[in-house]
C-alpha positions as CSV (number, residue, x, y, z in Angstrom):
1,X,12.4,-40.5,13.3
2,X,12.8,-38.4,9.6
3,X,14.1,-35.3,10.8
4,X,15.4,-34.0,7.0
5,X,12.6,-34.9,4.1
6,X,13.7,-34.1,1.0
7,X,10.3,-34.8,-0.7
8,X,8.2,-32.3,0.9
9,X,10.2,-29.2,-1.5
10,X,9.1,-31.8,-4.7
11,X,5.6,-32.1,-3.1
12,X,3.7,-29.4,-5.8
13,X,4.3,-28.2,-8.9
14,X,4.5,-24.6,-7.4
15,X,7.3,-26.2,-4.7
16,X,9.4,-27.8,-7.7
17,X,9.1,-24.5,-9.5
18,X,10.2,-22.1,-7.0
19,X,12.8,-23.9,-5.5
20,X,14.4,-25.4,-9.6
21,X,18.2,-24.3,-9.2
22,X,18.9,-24.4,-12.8
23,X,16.7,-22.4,-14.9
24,X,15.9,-22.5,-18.8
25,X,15.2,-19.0,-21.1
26,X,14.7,-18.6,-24.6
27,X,17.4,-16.0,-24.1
28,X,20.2,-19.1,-23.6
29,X,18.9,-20.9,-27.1
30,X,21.0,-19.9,-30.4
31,X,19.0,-21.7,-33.2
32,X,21.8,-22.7,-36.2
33,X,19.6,-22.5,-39.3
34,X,21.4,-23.5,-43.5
35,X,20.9,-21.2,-46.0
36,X,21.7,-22.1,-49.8
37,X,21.6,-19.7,-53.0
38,X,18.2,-19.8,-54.9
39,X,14.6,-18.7,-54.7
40,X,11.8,-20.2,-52.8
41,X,13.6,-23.2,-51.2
42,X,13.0,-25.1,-48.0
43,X,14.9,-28.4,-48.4
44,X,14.5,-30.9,-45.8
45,X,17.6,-32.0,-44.6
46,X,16.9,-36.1,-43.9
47,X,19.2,-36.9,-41.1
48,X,17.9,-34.1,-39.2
49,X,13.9,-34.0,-38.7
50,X,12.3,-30.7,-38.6
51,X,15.6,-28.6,-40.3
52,X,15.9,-27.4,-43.6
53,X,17.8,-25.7,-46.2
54,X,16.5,-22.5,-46.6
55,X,17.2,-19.5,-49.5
56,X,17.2,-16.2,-48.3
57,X,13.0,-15.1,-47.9
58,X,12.9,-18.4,-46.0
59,X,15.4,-17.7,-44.0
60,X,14.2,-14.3,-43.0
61,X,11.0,-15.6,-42.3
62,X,12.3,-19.0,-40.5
63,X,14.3,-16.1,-38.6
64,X,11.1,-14.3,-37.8
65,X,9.3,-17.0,-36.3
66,X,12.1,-17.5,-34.0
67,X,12.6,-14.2,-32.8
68,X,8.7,-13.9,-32.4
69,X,9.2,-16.8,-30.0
70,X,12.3,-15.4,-27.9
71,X,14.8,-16.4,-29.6
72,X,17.8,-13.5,-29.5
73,X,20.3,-15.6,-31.4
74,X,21.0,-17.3,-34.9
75,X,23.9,-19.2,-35.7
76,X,24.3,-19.2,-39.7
77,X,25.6,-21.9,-41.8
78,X,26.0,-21.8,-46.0
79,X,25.3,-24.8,-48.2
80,X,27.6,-24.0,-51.1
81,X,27.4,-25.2,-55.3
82,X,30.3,-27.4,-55.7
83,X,31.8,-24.8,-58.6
84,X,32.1,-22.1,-56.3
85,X,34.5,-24.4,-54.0
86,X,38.5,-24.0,-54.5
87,X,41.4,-25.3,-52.1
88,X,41.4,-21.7,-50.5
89,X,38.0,-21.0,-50.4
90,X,37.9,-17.7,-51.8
91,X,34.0,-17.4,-52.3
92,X,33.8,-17.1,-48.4
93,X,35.2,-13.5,-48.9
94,X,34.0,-12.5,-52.1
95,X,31.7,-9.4,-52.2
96,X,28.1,-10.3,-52.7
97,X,28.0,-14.3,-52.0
98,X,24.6,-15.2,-51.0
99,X,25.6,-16.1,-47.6
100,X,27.2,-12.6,-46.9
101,X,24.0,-11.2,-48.6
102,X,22.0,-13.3,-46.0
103,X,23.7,-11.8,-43.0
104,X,23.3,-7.9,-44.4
105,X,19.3,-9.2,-45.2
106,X,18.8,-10.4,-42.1
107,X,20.5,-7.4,-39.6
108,X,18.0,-5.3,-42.1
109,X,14.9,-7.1,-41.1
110,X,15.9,-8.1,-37.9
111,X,17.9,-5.3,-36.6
112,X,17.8,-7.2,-33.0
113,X,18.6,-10.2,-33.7
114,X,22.1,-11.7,-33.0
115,X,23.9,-13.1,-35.6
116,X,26.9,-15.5,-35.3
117,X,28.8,-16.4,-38.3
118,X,30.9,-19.2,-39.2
119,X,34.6,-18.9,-39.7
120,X,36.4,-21.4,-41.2
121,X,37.1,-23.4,-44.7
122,X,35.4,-26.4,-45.0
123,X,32.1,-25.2,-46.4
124,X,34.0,-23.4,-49.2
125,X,36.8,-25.6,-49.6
126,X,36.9,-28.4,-52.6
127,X,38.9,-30.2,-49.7
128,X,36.6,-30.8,-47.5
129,X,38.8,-29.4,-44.5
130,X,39.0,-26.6,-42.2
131,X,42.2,-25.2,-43.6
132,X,44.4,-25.3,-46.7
133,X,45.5,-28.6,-47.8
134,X,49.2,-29.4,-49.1
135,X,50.1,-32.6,-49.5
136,X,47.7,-34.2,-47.2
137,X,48.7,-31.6,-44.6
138,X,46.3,-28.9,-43.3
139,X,48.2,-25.5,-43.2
140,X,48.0,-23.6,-40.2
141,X,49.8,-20.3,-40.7
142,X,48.7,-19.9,-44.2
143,X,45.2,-20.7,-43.4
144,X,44.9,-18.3,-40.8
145,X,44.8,-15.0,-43.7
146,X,41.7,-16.7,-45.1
147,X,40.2,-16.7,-42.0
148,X,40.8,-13.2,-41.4
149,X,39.6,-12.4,-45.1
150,X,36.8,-14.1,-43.9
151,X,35.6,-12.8,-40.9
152,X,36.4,-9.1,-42.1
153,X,33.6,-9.9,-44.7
154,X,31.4,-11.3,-42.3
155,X,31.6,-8.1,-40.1
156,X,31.5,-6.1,-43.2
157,X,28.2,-7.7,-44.0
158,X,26.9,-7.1,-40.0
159,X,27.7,-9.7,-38.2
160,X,27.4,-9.6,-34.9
161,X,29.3,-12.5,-33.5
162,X,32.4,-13.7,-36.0
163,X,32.4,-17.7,-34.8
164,X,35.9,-19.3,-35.7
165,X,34.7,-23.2,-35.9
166,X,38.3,-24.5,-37.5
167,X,40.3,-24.9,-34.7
168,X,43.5,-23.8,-36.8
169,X,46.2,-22.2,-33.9
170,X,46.3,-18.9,-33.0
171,X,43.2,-17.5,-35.4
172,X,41.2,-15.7,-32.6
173,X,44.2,-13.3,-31.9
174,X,45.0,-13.3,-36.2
175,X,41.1,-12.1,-36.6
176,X,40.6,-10.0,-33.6
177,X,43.6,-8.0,-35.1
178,X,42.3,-8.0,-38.5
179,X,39.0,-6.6,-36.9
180,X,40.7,-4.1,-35.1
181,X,42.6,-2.6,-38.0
182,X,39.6,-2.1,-39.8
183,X,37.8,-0.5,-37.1
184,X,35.2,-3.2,-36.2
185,X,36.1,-3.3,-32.5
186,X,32.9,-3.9,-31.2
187,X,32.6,-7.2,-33.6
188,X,32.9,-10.0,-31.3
189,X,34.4,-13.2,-30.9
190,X,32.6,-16.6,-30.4
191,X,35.7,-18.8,-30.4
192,X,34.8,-22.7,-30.9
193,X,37.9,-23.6,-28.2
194,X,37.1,-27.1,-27.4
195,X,36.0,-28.3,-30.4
196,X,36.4,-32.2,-30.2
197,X,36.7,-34.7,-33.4
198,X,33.2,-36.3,-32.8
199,X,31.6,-38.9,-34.1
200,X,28.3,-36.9,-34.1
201,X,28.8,-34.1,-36.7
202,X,27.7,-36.5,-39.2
203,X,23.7,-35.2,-39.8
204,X,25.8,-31.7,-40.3
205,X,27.7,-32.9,-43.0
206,X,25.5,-34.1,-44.8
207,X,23.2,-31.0,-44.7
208,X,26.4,-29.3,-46.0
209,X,28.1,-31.4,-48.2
210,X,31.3,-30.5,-45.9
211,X,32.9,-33.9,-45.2
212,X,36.5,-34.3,-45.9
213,X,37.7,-35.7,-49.0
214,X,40.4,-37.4,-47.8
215,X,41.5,-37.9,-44.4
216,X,40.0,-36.8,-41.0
217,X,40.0,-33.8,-38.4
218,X,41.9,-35.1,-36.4
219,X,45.5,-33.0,-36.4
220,X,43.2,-30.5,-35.7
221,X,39.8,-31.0,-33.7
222,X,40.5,-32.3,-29.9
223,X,40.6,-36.2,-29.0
224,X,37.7,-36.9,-27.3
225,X,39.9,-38.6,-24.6
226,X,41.8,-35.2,-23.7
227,X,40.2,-32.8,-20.9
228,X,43.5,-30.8,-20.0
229,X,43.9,-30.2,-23.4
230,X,40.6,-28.2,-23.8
231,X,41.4,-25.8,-20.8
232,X,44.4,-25.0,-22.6
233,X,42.5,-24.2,-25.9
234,X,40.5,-22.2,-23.5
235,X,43.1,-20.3,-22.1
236,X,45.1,-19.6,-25.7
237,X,41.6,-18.1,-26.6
238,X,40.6,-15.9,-24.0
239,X,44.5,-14.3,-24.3
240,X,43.9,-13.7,-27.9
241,X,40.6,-11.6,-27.4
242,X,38.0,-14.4,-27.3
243,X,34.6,-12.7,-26.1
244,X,32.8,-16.2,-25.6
245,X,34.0,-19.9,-24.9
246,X,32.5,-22.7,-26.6
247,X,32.6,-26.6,-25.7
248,X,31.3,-28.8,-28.6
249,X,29.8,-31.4,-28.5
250,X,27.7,-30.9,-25.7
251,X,26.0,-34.3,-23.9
252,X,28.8,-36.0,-24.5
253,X,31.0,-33.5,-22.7
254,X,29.6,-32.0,-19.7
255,X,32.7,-32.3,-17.7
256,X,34.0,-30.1,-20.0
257,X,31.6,-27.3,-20.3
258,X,31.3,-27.7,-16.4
259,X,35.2,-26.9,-16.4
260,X,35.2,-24.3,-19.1
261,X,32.7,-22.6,-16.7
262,X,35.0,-22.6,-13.7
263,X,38.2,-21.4,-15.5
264,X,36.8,-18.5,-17.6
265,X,36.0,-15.1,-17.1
266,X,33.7,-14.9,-20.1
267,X,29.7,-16.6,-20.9
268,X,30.7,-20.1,-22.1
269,X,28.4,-21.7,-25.0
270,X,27.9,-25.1,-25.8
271,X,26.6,-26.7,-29.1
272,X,24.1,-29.1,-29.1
273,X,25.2,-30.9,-32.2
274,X,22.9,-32.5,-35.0
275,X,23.8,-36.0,-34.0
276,X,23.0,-35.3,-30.1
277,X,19.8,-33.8,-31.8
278,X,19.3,-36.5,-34.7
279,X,19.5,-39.6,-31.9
280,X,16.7,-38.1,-29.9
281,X,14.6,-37.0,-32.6
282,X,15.0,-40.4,-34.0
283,X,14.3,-42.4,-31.1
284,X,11.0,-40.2,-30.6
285,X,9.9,-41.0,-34.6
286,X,10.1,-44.6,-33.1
287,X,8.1,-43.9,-30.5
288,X,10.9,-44.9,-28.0
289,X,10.9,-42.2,-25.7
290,X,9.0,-38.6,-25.8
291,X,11.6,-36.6,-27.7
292,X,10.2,-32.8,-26.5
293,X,10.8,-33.9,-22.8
294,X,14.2,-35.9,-23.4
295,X,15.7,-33.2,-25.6
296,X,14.5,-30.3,-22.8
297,X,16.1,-32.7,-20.0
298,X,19.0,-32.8,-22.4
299,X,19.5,-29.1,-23.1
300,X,19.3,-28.7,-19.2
301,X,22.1,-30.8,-18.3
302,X,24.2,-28.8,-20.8
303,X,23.0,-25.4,-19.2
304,X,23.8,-27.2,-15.4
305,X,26.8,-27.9,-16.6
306,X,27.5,-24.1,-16.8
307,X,26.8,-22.7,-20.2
308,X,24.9,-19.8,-20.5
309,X,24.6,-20.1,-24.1
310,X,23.2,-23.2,-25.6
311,X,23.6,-23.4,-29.6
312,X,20.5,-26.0,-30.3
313,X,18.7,-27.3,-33.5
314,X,15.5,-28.0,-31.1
315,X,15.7,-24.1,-29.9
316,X,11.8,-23.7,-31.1
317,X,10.5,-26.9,-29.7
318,X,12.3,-26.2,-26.4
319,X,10.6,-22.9,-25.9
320,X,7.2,-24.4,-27.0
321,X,7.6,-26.8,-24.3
322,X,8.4,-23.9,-21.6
């Protein structure tokens, strides 16, 4: 005799419903969207179906749709000329520069909407790299005052979230106390702590132009063989004032974002990156799988992992399909 049966809580669709442990909101989903200098662009970005390049009234209205739809969240990235690119990076902070002009746009049409800059070189940077380059060494210490010039600007320009993304030592305490000096203490902190050297941030690059000249990121993104490592990255951030966690990539590190989870007082976020998004999208264009259904069985193994925050190119389909 069956005493326990499993099947009869899968038996209806109002069963499987009621009783789904882990749960999906539009609220979890940060949508990244690119946004270049110009008027009236939407440039499709090849190695990743359905995302573009947008200027700055296509971005506001690109942001609009998605807050129509639930989304609370946009993650920000600039596509920058090559001329305004130096081995510092000094267009990040200077006054004015569209993408600072994109955030102040955006907080004025969207007062609601959360907005999490990027922090770190290698959009600006003729090197390619997240930090300054010397002799085919990346600079920590000196790296770390760019940052800081440029997440003051970013706050200046109403950010909401500054989003360190370089992995350079000690940078969330250097800009939480640059922050603090100039009185934006309610500014936080989205600290990319885990941030592994992937093979899948290539569809990003290209819709950049932010690959490395020379070299890799390798003395400074994680080794995707290393899991101790990243609850020590963890723990260095939260001590230095980090306000959220991230683990990226995401599918191919659920361990990690299952112990980031367990080890941190704060929401941990995961980043769904553009080849995790790329591969599925691609395989659906071949008609190989359903992409809608594999990329929302996707984005929930990432949120059971434990992340309550889920940064995700597919953020519009996802909440279509809900």
């Amino acid at each position: 005799m069956i005493v326990q049966r499993p099947r009869r809580n899968r038996r209806s669709a109002a069963i499987r419903s009621m009783v789904q442990e882990t749960q999906l909101r539009p609220e979890n989903l940060v949508l990244p969207l690119f946004v270049t200098e110009g008027v009236g662009i939407e440039d499709p970005i090849e190695s990743m179906p359905d995302c573009y390049r947008y200027s700055l009234e296509n971005l506001i209205k690109k942001a609009e749709e998605a807050y129509e739809l639930g989304v609370r969240g946009i993650a920000l990235f600039p596509k920058v000329k090559e001329e305004n690119k130096n081995s510092i990076g000094s267009f990040s902070y200077e006054e004015g520069n569209f993408y600072l002009d994109a955030i102040t746009n955006l907080k004025a049409h969207l007062p609601e909407l959360l907005i999490f800059s990027d922090v770190a070189l290698d959009p600006y940077s003729s090197d390619g790299h997240d930090g300054i380059v010397k002799d085919g060494k990346i600079l920590n210490d000196e790296t770390l005052v760019i940052l800081g010039r440029m997440a003051l600007a970013q706050a200046r320009a109403g950010a909401d979230f500054i989003s360190p993304s370089d992995m350079m030592d000690g940078r969330v305490g250097f800009i939480r106390k640059t922050l603090d000096e100039a009185d934006f203490k309610d500014v936080g902190i989205m600290a990319y702590s885990a941030k592994y050297a992937s093979s899948f941030y290539g569809p990003f690059r290209d819709a950049l132009d932010s690959a490395p000249k020379a070299g890799d990121k390798k003395t400074y993104q994680m080794d995707p063989a290393n899991k101790k490592e990243a609850l020590l990255e963890i723990k260095l951030d939260l001590e230095e004032g980090a306000d959220m966690v991230m683990v990226k990539p995401a599918l191919s590190y659920l361990d990690i974002i299952s112990d980031a989870q367990r080890n941190s007082n704060v929401p941990v976020a995961a980043y769904f990156v553009s080849g995790e998004y790329a591969m599925i999208k691609a395989a659906g264009e071949k008609g190989w799988l359903d992409a809608n259904k594999a990329m929302m069985e996707a984005t929930l193994s990432v949120k059971r992992a434990g992340a309550s925050v889920i940064f995700t190119y597919a953020a519009l389909d996802l909440i279509r399909e809900l």
